[in-house]
N, C-alpha and C positions, 0 to 999 in steps of 0.2 A: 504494500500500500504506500507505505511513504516513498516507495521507488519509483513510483505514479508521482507520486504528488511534485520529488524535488525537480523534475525537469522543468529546465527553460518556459518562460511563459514569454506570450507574446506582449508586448507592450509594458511598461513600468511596472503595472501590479497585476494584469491580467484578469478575467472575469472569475465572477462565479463560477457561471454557467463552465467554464473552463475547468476549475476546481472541482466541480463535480463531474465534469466528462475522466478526468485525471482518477477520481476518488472512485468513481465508477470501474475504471481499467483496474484499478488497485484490489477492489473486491472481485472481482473476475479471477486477479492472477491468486487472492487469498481463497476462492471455492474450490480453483485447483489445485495448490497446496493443501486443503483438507482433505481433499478426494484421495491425493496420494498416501498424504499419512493415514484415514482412514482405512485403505487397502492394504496398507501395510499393518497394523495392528491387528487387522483383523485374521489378515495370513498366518502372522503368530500365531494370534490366537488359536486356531483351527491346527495347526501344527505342535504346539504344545509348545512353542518358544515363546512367549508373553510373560514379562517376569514385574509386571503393575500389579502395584499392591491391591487389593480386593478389600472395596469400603461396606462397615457394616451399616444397617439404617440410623439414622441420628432423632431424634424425637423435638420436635418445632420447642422451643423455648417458650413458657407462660412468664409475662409479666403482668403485675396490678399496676393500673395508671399511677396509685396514689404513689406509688415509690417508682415510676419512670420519668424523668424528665424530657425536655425537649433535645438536650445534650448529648443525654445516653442514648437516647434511640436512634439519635443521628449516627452518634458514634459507632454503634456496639453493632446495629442491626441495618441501617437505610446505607450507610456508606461501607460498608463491607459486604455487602447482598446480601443478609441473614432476613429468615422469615422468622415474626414472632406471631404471639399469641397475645394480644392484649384485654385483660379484662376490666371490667370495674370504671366503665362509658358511661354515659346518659348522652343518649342523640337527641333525643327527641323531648318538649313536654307533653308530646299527644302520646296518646297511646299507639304505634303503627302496626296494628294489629292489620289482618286478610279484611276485616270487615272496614277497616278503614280503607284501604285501599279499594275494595270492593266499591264503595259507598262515593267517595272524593274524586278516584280516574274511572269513572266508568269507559271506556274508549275503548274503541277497536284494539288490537294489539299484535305485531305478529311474531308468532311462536315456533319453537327451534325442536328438533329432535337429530337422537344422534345417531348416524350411520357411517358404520364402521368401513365399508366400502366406499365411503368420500374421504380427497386427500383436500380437504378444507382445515380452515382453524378448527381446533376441537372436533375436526369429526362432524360437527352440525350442519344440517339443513333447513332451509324453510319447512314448517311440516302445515300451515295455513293462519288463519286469522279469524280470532274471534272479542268477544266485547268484553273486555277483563274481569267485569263481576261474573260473566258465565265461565270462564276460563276456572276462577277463584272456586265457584259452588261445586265445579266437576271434575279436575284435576286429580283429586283423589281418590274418587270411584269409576271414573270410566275408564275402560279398558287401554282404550287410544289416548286418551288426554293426560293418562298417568306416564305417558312417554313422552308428551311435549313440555316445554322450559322455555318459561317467558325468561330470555337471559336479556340484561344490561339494555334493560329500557327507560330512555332518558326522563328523569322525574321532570327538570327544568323545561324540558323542550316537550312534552306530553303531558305535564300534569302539573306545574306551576302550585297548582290548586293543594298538594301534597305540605308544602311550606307553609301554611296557614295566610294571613293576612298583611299586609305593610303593617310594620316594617320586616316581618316573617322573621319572628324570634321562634318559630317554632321548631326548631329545627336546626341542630350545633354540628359545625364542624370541626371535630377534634383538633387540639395543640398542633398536633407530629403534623398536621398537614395540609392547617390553615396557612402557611408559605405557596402554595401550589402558584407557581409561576403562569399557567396557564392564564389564572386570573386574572394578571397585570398587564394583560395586552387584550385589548379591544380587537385587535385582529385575527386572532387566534383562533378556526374553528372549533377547536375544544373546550372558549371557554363554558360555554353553557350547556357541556353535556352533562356532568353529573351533578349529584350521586342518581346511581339508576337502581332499577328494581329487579330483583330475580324470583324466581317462584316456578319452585318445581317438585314433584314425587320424589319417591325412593328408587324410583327409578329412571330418573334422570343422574347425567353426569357430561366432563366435558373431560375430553380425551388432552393429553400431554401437549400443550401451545404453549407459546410466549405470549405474552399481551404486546398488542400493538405499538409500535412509536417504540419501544424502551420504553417505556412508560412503569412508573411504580405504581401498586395497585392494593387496595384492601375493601376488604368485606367486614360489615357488619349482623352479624345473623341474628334476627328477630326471634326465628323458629325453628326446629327442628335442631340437625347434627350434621357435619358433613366431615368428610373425610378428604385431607388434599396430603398429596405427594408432590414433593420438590427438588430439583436438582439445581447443583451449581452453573453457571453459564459455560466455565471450564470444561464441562463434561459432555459438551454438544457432541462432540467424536464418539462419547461412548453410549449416547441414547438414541441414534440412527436417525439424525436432522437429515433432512433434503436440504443440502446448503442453499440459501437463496429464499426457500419457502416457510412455512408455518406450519409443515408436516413431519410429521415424527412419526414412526414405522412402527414400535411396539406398545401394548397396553399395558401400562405400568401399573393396572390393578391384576391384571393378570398376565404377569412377565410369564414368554416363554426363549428362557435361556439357550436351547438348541437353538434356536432361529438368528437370536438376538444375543452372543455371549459374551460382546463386551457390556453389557446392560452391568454383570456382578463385578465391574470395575469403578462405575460412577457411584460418588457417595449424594444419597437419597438422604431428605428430610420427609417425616411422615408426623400429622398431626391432624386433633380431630379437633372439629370446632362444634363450640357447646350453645345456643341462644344466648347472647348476651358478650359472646367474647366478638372482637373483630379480629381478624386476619390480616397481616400483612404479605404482603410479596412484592419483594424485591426486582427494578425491574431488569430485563433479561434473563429472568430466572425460569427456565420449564418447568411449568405445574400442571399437573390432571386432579381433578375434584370430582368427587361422585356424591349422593346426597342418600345417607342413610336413611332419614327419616324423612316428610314431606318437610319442605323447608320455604321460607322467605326471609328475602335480608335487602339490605342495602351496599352502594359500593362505590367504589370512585377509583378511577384512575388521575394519575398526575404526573408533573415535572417538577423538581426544586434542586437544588445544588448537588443533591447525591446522585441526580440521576441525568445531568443536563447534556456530560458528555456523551453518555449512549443515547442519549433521544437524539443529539445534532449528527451524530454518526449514521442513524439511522434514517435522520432526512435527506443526508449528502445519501445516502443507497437508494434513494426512492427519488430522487430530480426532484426532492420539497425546497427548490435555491429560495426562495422567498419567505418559508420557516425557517429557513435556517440564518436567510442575513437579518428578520425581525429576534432573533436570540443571538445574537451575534455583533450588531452593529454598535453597540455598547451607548445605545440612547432610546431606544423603545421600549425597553423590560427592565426595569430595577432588580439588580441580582443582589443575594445574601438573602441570610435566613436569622431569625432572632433566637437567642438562649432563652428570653422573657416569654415567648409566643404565648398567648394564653385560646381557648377556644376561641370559637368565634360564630353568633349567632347564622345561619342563610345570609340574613338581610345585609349585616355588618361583613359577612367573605367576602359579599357581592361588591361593596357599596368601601370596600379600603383604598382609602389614597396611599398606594403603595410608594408613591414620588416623595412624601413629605415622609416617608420615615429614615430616623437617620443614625436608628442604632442594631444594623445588623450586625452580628457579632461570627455569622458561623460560614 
């Protein structure tokens, strides 16, 4: 990549658009370098020459908010890629119980199911469209419905109505991630997409992806249990990525190591999440989640200082030159994060003059 990058530019400083034709060539020659080293470990493998150490599963870390800072999460978990388990939230002062949502988005909605024979994110497809209180009343008894998964349905851009009233105190966005850079650019397609809504059976789940963009991501679980498994980003060689894609070859609820044998090389985080804890994930991180019990939660994806370089690396891979000179040009986005952060009602995320703050510290 950066053997892309240091050649000769035309002109004084050269384009973007240049920089990413360059950063472009550079991912090209890094898919073929994994392709090889890939093939090559795997021939080991298969030959009994492979002499990688074999990780055993590692268990997600529970923290209580009350003893977690801004600090430490930054430190311990967001800037090292570590998933934790955080307990001991209040999101909300409504109750966000199925009947409220039943009740407040009534809307059409379209819903996901998963098919193992697509090489999509997670495995999901469209599986059709229905009006969310009926979705709500029959998801856990109809035979068909307990396989579809209203996943990451934007509450701001669908349901407004979900935040209560101006100045919509109804509704907290935790410390660790009331910074979300996203916020502070008015240009930014993502800022008004979350938090979004999930709602699915026990038998629903979503197959081993990365979340979009690099992007860092956490759920809040209203109801039910879920089960997610996590690998480090490092271990993409040994989880059988499509370099380039958002498909991943084995089901890492039901690994099958003939097929897949460097799978028992990559060291695995497994944790179960309870109503009431929120989930973090680190972004770049491969996770699959499956939903033991019928579940609904909340969730949001973001950008903030731990994760700014893999988001911008990931727009230079996707021709986002206009995401990436608006995070970039060191005048449209206020960068740093506060030790002090404290939550932050909906209405006050929305509504921060990020310009006039002047003690970022992190």
């Amino acid at each position: 990549l950066m053997g892309a990058l240091e050649q000769p530019t035309a002109g004084k400083n050269g384009t973007l658009r240049e920089l990413g034709a360059r950063a472009s060539e550079g991912f090209r020659r890094l898919q073929k370098l994994f392709q090889a080293l890939f093939e090559a470990l795997h021939t080991a493998e298969r030959q009994g020459r492979a002499t990688l150490p074999q990780h055993r599963t590692r268990k997600v870390e529970r923290r209580d908010a009350s003893e977690l800072s801004v600090s430490e999460f930054l430190e311990k978990y967001a800037f090292k890629g570590e998933p934790v388990i955080i307990s001991g939230l209040l999101l909300s002062t409504q109750q966000l119980s199925l009947d409220f949502f039943s009740r407040v988005c009534n809307k059409s909605v379209t819903l996901l199911r998963k098919n193992n024979n697509k090489r999509t994110w997670g495995r999901l497809e469209d599986a059709g469209n229905l009006p969310l209180s009926e979705f709500i009343a029959t998801f856990t008894t109809n035979a068909t419905r307990k396989e579809w998964y209203l996943h990451d349905w934007s509450l701001p851009m669908q349901c407004p109505e979900a935040f209560g009233q101006a100045p919509y105190e109804g509704f907290t966005v935790p410390k660790y991630f009331a910074g979300d850079y996203f916020q502070r650019s008015g240009f930014s397609g993502y800022m008004h997409t979350w938090p979004s809504l999930f709602i699915g059976s026990e038998l629903t789940e979503s197959a081993v992806h990365i979340d979009g963009g690099n992007t860092n991501f956490w759920m809040y679980l209203l109801s039910g249990r879920k089960e997610w498994r996590f690998y480090r980003r490092r271990d993409l060689i040994n989880i059988y990525v499509r370099p380039g894609t958002p498909h991943f070859f084995p089901d890492i609820f039901r690994p099958r190591h003939d097929f897949f044998p460097l799978l028992k090389y990559a060291e695995m985080y497994e944790g179960i999440q309870e109503a009431g804890d929120l989930m973090f994930i680190p972004a770049g991180n491969p996770h699959g989640v499956r939903n033991l019990e019928p579940i609904h939660g909340v969730s949001m994806n973001y950008v903030d200082g731990s994760n700014i370089w893999l988001y911008l690396e990931e727009a230079l891979a996707t021709a986002q030159y206009m995401e990436f000179e608006l995070f970039t040009d060191n005048m449209s986005i206020p960068m740093g994060m506060r030790s002090t952060q404290e939550p932050l009602s909906f209405g006050e995320w929305k509504s921060q003059r990020w310009r006039d703050i002047d003690d970022f510290d992190l």
